[in-house]
C-alpha positions, 0 to 999 in steps of 0.5 A: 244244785247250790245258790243262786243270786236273783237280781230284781231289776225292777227294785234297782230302778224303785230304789233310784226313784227313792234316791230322787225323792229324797234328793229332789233337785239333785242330780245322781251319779248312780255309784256302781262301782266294785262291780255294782257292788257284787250285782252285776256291772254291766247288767245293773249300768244298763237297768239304770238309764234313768240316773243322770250319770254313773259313777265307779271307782277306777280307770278300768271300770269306766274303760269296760263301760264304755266299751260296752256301748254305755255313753253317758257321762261317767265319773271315776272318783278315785280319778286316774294314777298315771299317764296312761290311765290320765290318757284313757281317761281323755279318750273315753270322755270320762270325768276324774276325780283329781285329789292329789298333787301328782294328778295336776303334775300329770295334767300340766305336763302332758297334752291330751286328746280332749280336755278332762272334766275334773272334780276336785276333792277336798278332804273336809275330814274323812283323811282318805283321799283329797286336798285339805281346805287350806291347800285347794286354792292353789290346786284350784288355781293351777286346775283352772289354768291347765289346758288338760281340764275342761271349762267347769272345774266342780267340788266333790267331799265324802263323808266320814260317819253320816251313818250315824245322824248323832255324830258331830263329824258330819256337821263339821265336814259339812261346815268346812266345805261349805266355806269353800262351795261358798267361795267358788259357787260351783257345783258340788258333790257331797251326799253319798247314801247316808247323806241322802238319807240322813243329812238333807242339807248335803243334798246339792248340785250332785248326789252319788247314791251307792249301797241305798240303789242295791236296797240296803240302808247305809244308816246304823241300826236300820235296814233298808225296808224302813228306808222305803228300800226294795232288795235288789239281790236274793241269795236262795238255796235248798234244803240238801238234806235233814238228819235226826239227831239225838240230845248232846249231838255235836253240828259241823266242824269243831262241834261248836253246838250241841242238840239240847234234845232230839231234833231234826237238823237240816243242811243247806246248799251254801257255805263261805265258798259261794259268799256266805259269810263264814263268822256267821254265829248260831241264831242268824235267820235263815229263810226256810219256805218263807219262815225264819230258822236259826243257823245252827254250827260254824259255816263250812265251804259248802254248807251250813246246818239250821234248827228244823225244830220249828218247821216238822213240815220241812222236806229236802228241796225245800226253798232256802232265803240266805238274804234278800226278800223277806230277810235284809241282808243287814240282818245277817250282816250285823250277827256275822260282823260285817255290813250288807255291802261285804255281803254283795261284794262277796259273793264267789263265781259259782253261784248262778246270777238271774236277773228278773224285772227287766 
């Protein structure tokens, strides 16, 4: 039997309540897109009832949404890329995110169903999507006169390095779209985890916590737990097998490491064919019945090896912690170049999702 991914419901919705704590005052889009960031779209937009919205990032996601019974408001923030997705968006009573030209093309061109709640993105430096500040007073004058956009037009920016409280950029960002929050006293959107953790005075109308509600701290160098997170996803295995092996004894494919003595070596039940990341180096902690062991050779698809040098007692079935309780998945992120968000997001078909704490 190979890995299963455990869903702790109970630490999504204490990871919520953090949110708020931090926040007090805010509002929250819960942010679930990407699949709930590998957790679980459906499983994880019911747990969170008490957010005050959610939010994903595409037409689509919302469309299996609200197909699915969930009827709250619902905010897609890369908004929608044609008419045909503009209209979806009107019959599910979604709010968009509108940040280029071509959407107001769309919105003034068109009539539709219902008008749309609309957020306008200003791009106050992150250069990915949304109108630069001197370009907003006229999309917002043209918004505002369009029969497709609902009475209310909002502002919404994203941050670029908030991970990283020395970096001036936040506080730049944070200046140019104050200019502007200033100007239309409207509600506005700005802090994503790292702003809700790191930036306090982002903290307005909306906050859309994201990587923080599945437990991982978004913030350089820190984990989740210092964050007063709970992880949400466990990825857990078995020790398959375990093989003695004499000194200078090469592991795994390409023989990358050798036994510096004779010792015990144990297989596991995951590889990169199930999300475990396949660039994790020797010395990434794994979990064996509670204690930490170091990986040992290259990941295979199936399988990875680990020092039982430290653990005599080990016996095949032995529970195996990949991620998750008592190891933050930044841990294993951070040796394998990569973050907890491609962890979660990564994880394949095959392995068994349960969900406790319901």
């Amino acid at each position: 039997m190979g890995p299963s991914a455990r869903i702790d419901l109970s630490a999504l919705r204490h990871n919520l309540r953090r949110a708020r704590e931090l926040a007090v005052g805010s509002r929250i889009y819960a942010v679930i897109k990407a699949n709930a960031y590998g957790h679980g779209l459906l499983r994880v937009a019911a747990a969170l009832d008490e957010s005050d919205a959610l939010a994903v990032a595409r037409v689509e996601e919302a469309v299996l949404l609200r197909e699915a019974g969930i009827e709250g408001p619902l905010l897609v923030m890369e908004g929608f890329a044609d008419r045909e997705e503009m209209e979806a968006s009107a019959r599910h009573a979604l709010e968009v995110a509108v940040q280029q030209p071509e959407q107001i093309r769309l919105l003034q061109q068109y009539r539709l169903d219902r008008p749309l709640v609309c957020w306008l993105k200003v791009d106050s430096g992150m250069h990915r999507l949304g109108f630069q500040p001197e370009a907003v007073a006229s999309a917002w004058q043209q918004l505002s006169a369009s029969s497709a956009v609902a009475p209310g037009l909002r502002l919404m920016t994203h941050f670029s390095s908030a991970d990283d409280p020395a970096d001036p950029r936040t506080r730049e960002q944070l200046a140019r779209f104050g200019m502007l929050r200033e100007r239309y006293g409207v509600a506005c959107s700005i802090a994503n985890s790292a702003g809700i953790i790191g930036w306090p005075e982002s903290h307005s109308e909306w906050v859309r916590p994201g990587i923080m509600l599945y437990g991982a701290s978004p913030m350089l160098g820190r984990t989740g737990e210092q964050e007063g997170l709970r992880p949400v996803m466990t990825l857990a295995s078995r020790l398959l097998a375990i093989n003695h092996f004499g000194k200078g004894s090469p592991i795994g494919y390409g023989g990358t490491w050798t036994c510096p003595e004779e010792m015990r070596v144990g297989v596991v039940a995951a590889g990169y064919g199930d999300g475990y990341p396949r660039h994790a180096p020797t010395g990434t902690p794994v979990l064996l019945n509670g204690r930490r062991v170091p990986l040992v050779g290259r990941v295979s698809m199936d399988m990875l090896t680990v020092d039982l040098r430290t653990q005599p007692e080990a016996q095949v079935g032995d529970p195996v912690t990949l991620w998750g309780e008592g190891l933050p998945a930044e841990e294993v992120a951070g040796p394998a170049g990569t973050i907890a968000y491609e962890l979660f997001c990564c994880i394949t078909r095959r392995v068994r999702f349960e969900q406790v704490g319901e």
